[in-house]
C-alpha positions in Angstrom: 41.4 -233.6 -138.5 43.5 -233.1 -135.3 47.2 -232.5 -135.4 49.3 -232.2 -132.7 52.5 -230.7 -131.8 55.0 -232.1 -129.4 57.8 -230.4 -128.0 58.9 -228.2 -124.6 58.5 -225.1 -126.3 62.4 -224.9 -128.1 62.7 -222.9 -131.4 62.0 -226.1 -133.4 59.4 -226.7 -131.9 57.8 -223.7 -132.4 58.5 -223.5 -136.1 56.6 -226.5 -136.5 53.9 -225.3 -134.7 53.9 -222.5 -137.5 54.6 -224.4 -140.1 51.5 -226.6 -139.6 49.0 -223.6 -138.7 50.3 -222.3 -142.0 50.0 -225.7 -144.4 46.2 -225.9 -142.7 45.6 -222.3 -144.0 47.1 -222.6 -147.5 45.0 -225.8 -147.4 41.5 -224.0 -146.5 41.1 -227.1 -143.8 38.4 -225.7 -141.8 38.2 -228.5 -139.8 41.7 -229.5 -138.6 42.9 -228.3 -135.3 46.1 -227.7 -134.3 47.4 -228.5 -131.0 50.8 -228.1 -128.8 51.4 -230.6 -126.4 54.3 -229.1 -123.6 54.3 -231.7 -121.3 57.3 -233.9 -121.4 55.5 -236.8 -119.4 52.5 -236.9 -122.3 55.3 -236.5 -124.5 56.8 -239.5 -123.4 53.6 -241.5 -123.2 52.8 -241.3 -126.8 56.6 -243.1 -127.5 58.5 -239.6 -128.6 61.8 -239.5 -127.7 63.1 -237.0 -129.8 61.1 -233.3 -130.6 59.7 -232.1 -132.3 57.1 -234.5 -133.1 54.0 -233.8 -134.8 50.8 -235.9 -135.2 48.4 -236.0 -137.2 44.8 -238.3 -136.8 46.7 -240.7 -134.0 49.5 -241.1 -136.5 53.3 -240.2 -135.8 54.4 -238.5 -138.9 57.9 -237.3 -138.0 60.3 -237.0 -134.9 63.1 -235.7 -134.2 63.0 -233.2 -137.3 61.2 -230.4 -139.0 59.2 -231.5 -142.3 59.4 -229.2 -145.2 56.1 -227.2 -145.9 55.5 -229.2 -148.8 56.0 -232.6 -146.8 53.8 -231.3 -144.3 51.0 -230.5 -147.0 51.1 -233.5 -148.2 50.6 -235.5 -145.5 47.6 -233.2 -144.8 46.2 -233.8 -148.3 46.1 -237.6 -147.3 
């Protein structure tokens, strides 16, 4: 499972950074890696136009917000 982070490095962005390392370790998935992409042109490439964004598998699963732990988990489970 790959799951990527987008945003320029603001607070938000960050916390959801943390919040998905942390929903991968509550979740004991071994095999998901998380990622941060910084770059505002790859950001822009992808379609975001609001951070943070965060990816998981090729999917957009939210942008322009941070999901709640629980949300995050659960789209994880899936």
């Amino acid at each position: 499972m790959k799951i990527t982070i987008f945003g320029t490095g603001c607070p938000k962005c960050i916390m959801l950074e943390n919040l998905a390392k942390q929903a991968v370790a509550e979740l004991n998935l071994a095999e998901a890696t998380v990622e941060h992409e910084y770059d505002i042109e790859r950001i822009i490439e992808e379609g975001i136009m609001s951070t943070p964004a965060l990816k998981i598998d090729g999917s957009i699963m939210c942008a322009g917000r941070l999901p709640s732990l629980d949300e995050l988990k659960s789209w994880l489970k899936n």
